[in-house]
N, C-alpha and C positions, 0 to 999 in steps of 0.2 A: 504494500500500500504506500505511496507515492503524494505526500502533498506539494505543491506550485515551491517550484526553486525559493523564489522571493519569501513564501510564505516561511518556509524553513528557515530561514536566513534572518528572517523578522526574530520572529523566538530565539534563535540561539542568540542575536545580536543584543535582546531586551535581558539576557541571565547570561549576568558576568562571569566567568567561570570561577574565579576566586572566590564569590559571595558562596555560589551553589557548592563548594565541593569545601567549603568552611563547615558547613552545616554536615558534613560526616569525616570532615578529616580534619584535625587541626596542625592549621600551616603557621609557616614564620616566616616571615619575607626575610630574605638573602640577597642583599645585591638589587638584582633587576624580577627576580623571580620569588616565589612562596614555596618553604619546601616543611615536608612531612612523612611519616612513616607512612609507605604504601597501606592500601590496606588490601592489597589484590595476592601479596607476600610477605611472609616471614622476615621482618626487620629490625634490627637495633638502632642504625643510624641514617635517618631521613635522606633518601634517593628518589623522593617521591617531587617531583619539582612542578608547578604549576604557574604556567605565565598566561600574566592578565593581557600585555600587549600582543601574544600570540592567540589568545583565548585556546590556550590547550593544556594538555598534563600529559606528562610523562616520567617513565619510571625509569632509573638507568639501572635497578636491580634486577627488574625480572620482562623489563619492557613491555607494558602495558602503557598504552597512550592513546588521546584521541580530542576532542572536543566534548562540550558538556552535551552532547546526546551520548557519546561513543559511554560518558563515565556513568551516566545511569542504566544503560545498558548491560554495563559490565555488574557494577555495584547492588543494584535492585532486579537486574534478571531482566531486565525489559526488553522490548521490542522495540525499532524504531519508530514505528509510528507511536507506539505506547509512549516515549519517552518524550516526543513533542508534542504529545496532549500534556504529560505532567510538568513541562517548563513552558506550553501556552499558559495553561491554568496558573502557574507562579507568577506569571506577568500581565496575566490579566488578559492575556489575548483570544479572540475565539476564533477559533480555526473554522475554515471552508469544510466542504465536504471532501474528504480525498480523492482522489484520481488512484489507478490502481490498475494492473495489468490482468489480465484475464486470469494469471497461473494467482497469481496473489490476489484478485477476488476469489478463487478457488479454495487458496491456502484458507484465508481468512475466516471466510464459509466455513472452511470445514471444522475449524477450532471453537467456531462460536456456535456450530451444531452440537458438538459433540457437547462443549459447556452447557448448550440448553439441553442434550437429553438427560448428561447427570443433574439438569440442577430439579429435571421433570422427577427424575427417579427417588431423589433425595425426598421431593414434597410425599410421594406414593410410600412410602417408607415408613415417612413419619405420622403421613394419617394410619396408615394400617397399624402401627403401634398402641393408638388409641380406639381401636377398633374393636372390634368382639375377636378378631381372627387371633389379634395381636396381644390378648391377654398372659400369653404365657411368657414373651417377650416383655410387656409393661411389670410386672411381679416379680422377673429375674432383676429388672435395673434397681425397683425398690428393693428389694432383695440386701441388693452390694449400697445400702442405703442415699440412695442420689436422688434428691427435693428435684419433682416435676420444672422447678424451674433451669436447674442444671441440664436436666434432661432438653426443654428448650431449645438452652441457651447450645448446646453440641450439635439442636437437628435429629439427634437419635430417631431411630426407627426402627420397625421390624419388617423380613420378607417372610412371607406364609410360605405353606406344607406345599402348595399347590405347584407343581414346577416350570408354571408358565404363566404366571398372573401377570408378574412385571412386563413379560412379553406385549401379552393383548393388550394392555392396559397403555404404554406407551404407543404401539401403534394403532389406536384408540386418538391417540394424541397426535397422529399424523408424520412419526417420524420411522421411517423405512427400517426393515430388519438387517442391511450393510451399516449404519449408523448404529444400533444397538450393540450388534457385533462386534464394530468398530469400538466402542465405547467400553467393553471389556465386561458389558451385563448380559452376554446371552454365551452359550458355546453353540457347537453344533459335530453330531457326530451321528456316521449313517444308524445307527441302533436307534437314539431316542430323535435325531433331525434338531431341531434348532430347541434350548429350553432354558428356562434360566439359570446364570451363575451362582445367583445369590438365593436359598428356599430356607427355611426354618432356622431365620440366622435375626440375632439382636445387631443393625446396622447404625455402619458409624461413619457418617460422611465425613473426608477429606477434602481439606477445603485450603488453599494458596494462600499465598499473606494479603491478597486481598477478599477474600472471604469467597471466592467461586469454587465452587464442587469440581475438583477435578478427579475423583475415584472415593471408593467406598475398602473398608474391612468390616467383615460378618461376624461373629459370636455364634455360634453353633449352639441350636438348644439341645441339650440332652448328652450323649456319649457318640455323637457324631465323628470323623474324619474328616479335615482338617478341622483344629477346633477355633482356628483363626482363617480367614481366607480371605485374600487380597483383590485388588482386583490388578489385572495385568496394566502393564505400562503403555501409555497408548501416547499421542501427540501432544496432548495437555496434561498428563502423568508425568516425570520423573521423578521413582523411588529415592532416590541419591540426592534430588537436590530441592525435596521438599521435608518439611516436618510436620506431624501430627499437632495440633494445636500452636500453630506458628504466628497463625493469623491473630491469635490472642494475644499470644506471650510478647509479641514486638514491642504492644502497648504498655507493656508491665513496666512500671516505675521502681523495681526491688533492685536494681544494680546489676542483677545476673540470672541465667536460665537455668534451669532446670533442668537435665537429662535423664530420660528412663525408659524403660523398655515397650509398656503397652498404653493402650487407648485410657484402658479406664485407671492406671498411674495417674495418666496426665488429668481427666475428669474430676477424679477424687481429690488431687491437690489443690484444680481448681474452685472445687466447691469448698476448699478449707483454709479460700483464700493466697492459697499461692500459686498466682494466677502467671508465674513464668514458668512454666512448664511444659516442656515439649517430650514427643518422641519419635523414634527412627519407625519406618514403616515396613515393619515386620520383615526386615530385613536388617545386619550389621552397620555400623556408625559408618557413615563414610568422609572422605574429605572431603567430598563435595556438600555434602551436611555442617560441616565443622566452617567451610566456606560461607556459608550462607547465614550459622550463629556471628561468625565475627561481627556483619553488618551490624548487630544490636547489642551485642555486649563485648567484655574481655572477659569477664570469668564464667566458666561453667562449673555446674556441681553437678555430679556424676551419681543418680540416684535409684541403679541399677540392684538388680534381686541380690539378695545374699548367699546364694547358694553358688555352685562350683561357678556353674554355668554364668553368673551375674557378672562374678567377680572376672572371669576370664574375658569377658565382654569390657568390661570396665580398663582394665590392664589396657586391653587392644584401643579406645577410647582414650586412653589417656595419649598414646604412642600421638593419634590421630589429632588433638587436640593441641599437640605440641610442635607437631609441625606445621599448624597454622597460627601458631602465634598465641593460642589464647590459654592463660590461664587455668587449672582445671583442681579440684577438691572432691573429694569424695566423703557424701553422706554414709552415715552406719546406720544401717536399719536393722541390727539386732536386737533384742532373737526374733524380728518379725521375716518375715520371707521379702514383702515389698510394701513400698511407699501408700499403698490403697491398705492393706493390712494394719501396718502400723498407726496412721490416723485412726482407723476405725477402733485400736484399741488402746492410744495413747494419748490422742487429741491433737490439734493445730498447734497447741504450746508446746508441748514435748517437742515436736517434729521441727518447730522451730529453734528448739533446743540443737537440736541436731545439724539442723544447717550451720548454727552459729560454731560447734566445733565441729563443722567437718575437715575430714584428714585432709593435709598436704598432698597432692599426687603423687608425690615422691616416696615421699616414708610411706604414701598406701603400697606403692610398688613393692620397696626394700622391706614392709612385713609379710606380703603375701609370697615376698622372696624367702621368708624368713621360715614360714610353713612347710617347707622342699627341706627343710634340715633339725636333724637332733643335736639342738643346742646343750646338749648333755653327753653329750661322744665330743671329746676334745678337737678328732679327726673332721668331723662334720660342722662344727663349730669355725673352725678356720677355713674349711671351702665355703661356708656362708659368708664369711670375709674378705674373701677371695670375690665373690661373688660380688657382694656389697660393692665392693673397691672400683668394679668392669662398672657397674652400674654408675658409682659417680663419674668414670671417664668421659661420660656421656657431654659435659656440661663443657663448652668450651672455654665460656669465662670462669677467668681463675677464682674472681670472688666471690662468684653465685656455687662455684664449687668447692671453694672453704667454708663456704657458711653450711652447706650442706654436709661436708664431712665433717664437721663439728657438731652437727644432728644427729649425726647415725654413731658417732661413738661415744655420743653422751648417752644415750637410749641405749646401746648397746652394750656397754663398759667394756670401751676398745680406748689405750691410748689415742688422744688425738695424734700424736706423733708418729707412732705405728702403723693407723691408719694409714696416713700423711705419705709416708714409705712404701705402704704397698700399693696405694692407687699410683706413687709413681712407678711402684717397680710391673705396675702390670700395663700403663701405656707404652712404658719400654720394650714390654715384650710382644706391641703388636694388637692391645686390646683395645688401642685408644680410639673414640668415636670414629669411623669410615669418613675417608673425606666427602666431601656434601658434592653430588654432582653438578653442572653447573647449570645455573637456573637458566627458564626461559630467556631467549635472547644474548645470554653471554656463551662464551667457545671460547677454549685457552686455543685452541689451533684454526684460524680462519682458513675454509677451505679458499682456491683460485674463485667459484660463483661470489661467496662472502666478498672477498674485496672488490668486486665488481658493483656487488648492489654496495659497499661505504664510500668508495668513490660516488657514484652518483649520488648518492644523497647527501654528498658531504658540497657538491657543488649545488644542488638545490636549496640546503638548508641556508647555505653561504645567501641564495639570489632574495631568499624571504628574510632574513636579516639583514641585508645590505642590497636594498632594487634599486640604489644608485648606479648600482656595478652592469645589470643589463643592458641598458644601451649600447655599453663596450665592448659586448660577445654578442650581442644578438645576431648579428652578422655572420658566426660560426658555428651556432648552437640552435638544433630544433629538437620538437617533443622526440621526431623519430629515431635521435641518437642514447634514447632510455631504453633498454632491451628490455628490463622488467615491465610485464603493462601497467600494472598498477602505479609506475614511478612512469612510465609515460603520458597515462591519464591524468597526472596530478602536475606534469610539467604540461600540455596541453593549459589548465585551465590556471596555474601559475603564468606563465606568457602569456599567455590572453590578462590577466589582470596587471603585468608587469606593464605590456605596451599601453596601457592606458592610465596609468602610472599610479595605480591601484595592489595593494596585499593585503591579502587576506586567505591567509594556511589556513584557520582553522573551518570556512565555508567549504574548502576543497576536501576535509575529511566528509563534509554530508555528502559526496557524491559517493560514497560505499556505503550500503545499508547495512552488511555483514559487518561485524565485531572484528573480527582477523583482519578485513582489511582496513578496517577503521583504524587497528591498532598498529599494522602496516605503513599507512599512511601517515601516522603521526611520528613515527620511526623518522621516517622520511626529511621532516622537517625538525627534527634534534638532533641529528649527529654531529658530533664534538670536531670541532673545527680547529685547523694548526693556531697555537700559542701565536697572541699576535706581536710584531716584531720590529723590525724598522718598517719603513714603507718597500721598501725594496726587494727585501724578506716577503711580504705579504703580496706586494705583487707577482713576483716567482710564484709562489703555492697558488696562485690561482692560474696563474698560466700553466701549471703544473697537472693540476686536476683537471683542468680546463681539456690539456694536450693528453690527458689519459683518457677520460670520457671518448671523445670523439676516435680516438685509438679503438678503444674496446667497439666503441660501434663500428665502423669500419670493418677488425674484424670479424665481429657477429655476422652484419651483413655480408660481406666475404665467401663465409661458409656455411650463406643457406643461399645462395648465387641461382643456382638449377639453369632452368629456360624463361626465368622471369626478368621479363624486360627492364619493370622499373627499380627493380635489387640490382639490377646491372647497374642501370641510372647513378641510383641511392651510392651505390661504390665507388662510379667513378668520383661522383662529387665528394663524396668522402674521402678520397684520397688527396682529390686535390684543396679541399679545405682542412685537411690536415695538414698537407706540406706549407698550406699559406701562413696557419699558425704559429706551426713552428718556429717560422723566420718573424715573426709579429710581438710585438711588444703592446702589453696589455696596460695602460696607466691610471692610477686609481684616482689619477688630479680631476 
């Protein structure tokens, strides 16, 4: 979906990008620019750079860049059309009707069909819960004790005995049995033909952080198979990068989220007032979940079952939580099994008791390390220490790792000293944390393609920080000497704005809808330019990149020659505006 150039360009031009990306990032101006810890990566010291005169951001740790549509995109998951409805509405502006190509009224279509049959499904659900069908379903919720307004306030419902009500009932409602399908409410197999997924189950819609039904999980009444059932992943589904009660918890003012394993965890917390609480959708924690906690908090608490299985979930959770940067403590919900148990039997104060001393995720590690050994066998006792010691190598910094080995042998009655000794004698021997590979965007070894695409971007980024300088090459330089398209598209509408003696980088990132080349794009116009120098200095390195560019194109074109007249063309003039270069003197007076 495609709104008018202009239009697009009004919105991005009314929301500064410093103002917008203050409101989730906090920047500190440096110099000419604002810089801060990404929030897209794992960071201790701010590579996160944001320029108001370029209206863009970029990141030189894990290169993530773009303009204030590219950064809601990335940040709140949006689309681009979504994300110039959400900075019209900031500025007050009202958008046209879109324009839109026949594949993306298609796309479109298909994502706001499939949202209205879950949200048709969710209503049928929750009437039938108060139904006469649905009694046995309304008696289990009261049951696990949740006040009709909890109930509500989640949408709960129930699907009946019958294994095709949901069926008739929606296309009752008009919507085709490929769309059902599609939607992840019906199967179909030659034995029973099409029936429903979901029949004698207490249902529990899933719903986006903007509150739309994007899939359902079932409660099985009685001694059924499976006792939980999902609904499969479809276009407006993903497992990974959604949460169970997200659309709530965002709003929650407690400092931090909540983590735990099931539906009615996250209900039972909420009705006891701890209304940040989320969980993963019947499936393992993943980073792309832990991704998407950052946007609202730093710390999570980890409020996972006590039994083998919780705790080994929670371990894996923590690993997950660490490598996105955020904070993580772990709730004790002994001797209860889980977070719905323990309320029911201790209350909202107790449990808040609990929050308040939740473990360290550290020390939760090195105890449930501590469990794998008989601290009464001297022999086993010292490979706990052994153990202990690999585990603090972990920590690169030195003083987040003394304060930690001064935890564990105070808890543990190990000299600090000894300790001290053998976490070094065990990085010596090979245990010390694995070097980090390297992140998006960085390469210790630039392959020959590599320096091809940082020459060109090093002379475009040079022409939108300094379009004094185009008049002086235009003469020797067009879009067609970019071999990447995407750096030819973006020098195409740079030169067009250059010869009318107009820049403006950050408009040229809305002409890529897609994220990858939005963040491609904004690559484009940050690459670190040579230390500037005498004038003499700086004029070389531009004749320099200048006389390499046009090299590389040359021979690109060269060696895709065939029977094509105007790649003949393209070459001869290539050559001969190379040789002209050569001999030319470039002056920056």
């Amino acid at each position: 979906m495609y709104y008018p150039d202009e239009v697009i360009e009004e919105v991005r031009s009314r929301n500064d990008i410093v103002d917008v990306i203050s409101g989730y990032v906090r920047l500190q101006k440096k110099g000419a620019n604002y810089f801060g810890l990404c929030p897209f990566h794992n960071e201790k010291s701010p590579s996160f750079s944001v320029s108001r005169s370029k209206q863009m951001y970029y990141c030189f740790g894990c290169g993530a860049g773009g303009n204030v549509f590219t950064f809601l995109m990335e940040y709140e998951n949006d689309t681009f059309p979504e994300a110039v409805k959400a900075l019209a509405d900031r500025a007050g502006i009202r958008l046209p009707e879109a324009d839109a190509s026949e594949e993306e009224k298609r796309e479109q279509s298909r994502r706001s069909r499939l949202l209205a049959v879950n949200k048709e499904a969710a209503k049928y659900f929750y009437f039938q819960l108060r139904a006469r069908q649905g009694e046995q379903g309304l008696s289990y919720l009261r049951g696990r004790k949740l006040t009709d307004e909890t109930i509500h306030r989640f949408g709960l419902g129930f699907a009946n005995k019958t294994p095709d009500d949901l069926i008739r009932y929606l296309k009752s409602r008009g919507f085709p049995e490929e769309l059902i399908r599609e939607a992840g409410l019906a199967n179909t197999d030659e034995k029973h033909g099409m029936y429903d997924k979901f029949w004698n189950r207490v249902m529990f819609p899933i719903e986006d952080i903007n509150h739309r039904v994007i899939g359902f999980g079932g409660r099985v009444m009685g001694d059924g198979k499976p006792k939980y059932l999902n609904s499969p992943e479809t276009p407006i589904f993903d497992k990974s990068r959604n949460l169970y009660g997200l659309n709530f918890a965002r709003s929650s003012r407690k400092g931090n989220i909540i983590l735990c394993e099931g539906y009615m965890d996250v209900i039972a917390m909420h009705q006891a007032g701890f209304d940040q609480a989320v969980a993963s959708l019947g499936t393992a924690f993943t980073p792309g979940q832990a991704g998407l906690l950052k946007r609202y908090t730093k710390e999570v608490l980890l409020s996972y079952d006590s039994d083998g299985a919780g705790v080994k979930a929670a371990l894996r959770a923590i690993g997950i939580l660490k490598e996105a940067g955020l904070s993580g403590r772990v709730i004790s919900l002994e001797p209860y099994k889980d977070p719905d148990e323990f309320i029911k039997n201790r209350g909202a104060e107790a449990f808040q008791e609990r929050i308040d001393n939740a473990e360290n995720s550290f020390l939760f590690e090195i105890r449930m390390l501590e469990r794998e050994y008989d601290l009464n066998d001297p022999e086993k006792k010292t490979e706990f220490y052994r153990a202990a010691a690999k585990k603090l190598c972990e920590f690169p910094e030195e003083l987040e790792r003394e304060n930690y080995l001064q935890a564990v042998a105070e808890k543990y009655h190990i000299g600090r000293d000894s300790l001290r000794k053998l976490v070094t004698a065990t990085a010596a021997a090979g245990y010390a944390r694995p070097a980090e590979k390297p992140r998006s965007g960085i390469q210790k070894k630039n392959a020959p393609e590599d320096n091809v695409k940082k020459t060109q971007r090093m002379l475009l980024t040079w022409l939108a920080e300094e379009p004094q300088i185009y008049p002086r090459i235009a003469a020797f330089l067009s879009p067609e000497d970019f071999t990447e398209e995407i750096y030819r598209r973006a020098a195409e509408k740079l030169f067009e704005n250059l010869s009318r003696g107009e820049v403006n980088a950050a408009s040229i990132i809305s002409m890529f809808p897609e994220e990858n080349e939005q963040r491609e794009a904004a690559a484009i116009f940050n690459t670190s330019l040579p230390e500037p120098g005498t004038k003499k200095e700086k004029e070389k390195a531009l004749h320099d990149i200048l006389v390499s560019v046009k090299r590389i194109s040359y021979e690109y074109n060269s060696g895709r020659l065939g029977s094509d007249i105007e790649a003949l063309n393209r070459v001869i003039a290539g050559k001969k505006a190379l040789e002209e270069l050569s001999k030319t003197h470039i002056s920056l007076d």
